[in-house]
C-alpha positions in Angstrom: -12.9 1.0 -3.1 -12.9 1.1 0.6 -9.5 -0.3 1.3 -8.1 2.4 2.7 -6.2 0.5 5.6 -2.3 2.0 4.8 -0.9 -1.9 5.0 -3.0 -3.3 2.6 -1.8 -3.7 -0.8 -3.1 -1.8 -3.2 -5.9 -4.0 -5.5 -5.7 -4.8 -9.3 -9.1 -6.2 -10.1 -11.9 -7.6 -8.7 -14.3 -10.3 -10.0 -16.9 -12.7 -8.8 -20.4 -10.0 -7.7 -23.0 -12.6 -7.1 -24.8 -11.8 -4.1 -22.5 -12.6 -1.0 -19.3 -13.2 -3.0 -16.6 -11.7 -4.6 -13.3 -12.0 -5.1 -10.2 -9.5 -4.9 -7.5 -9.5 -6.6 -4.0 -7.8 -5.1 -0.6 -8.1 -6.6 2.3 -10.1 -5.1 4.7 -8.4 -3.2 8.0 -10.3 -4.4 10.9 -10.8 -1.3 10.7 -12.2 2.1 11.5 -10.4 5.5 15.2 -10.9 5.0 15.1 -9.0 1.4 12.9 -6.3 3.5 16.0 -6.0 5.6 18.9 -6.0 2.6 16.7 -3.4 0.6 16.2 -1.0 3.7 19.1 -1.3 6.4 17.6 1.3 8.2 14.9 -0.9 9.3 17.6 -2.8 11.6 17.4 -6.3 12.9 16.0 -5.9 16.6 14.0 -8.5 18.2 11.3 -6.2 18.1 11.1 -6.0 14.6 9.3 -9.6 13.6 6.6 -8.7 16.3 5.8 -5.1 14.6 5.7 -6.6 11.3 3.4 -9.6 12.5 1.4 -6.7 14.8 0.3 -4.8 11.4 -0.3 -8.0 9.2 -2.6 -8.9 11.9 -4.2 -5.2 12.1 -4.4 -5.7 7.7 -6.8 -8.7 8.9 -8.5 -7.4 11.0 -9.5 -4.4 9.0 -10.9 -7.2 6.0 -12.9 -8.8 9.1 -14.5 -5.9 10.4 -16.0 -5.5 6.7 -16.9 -8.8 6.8 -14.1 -9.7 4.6 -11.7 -13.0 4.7 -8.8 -14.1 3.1 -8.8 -17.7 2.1 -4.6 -17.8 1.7 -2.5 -16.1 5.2 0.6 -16.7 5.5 2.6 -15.0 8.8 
């Protein structure tokens, strides 16, 4: 596998190799932001964090897209 981005998460299966499509499968990360916070209080609350976190989803993207991948389901 190529997906080698470090904020990707890691991929369980994959399926679908017709010519032009396939689909990946990644497992669910359980928790919101807020749990992110409770489970690490290091991480802090500043009103920079919500911008870093959005800045690498985005950068996750972006790496899929220059492959020529897409994601059909983004939630920031």
């Amino acid at each position: 596998s190529h997906l080698l981005q470090r904020h990707l998460v890691e991929q369980s299966d994959s399926r679908g190799w017709d010519p032009g499509v396939v689909h990946n499968c990644m497992c669910l990360e359980p928790g919101n932001l807020w749990y992110l916070i409770q489970q690490y209080p290091g991480i802090g609350t500043s009103d920079k964090l919500p911008f870093r976190l959005q800045q690498v989803m985005l950068e996750a993207l972006n790496y899929h897209a220059s492959r020529g991948w897409i994601h059909r389901d983004v939630k920031l």
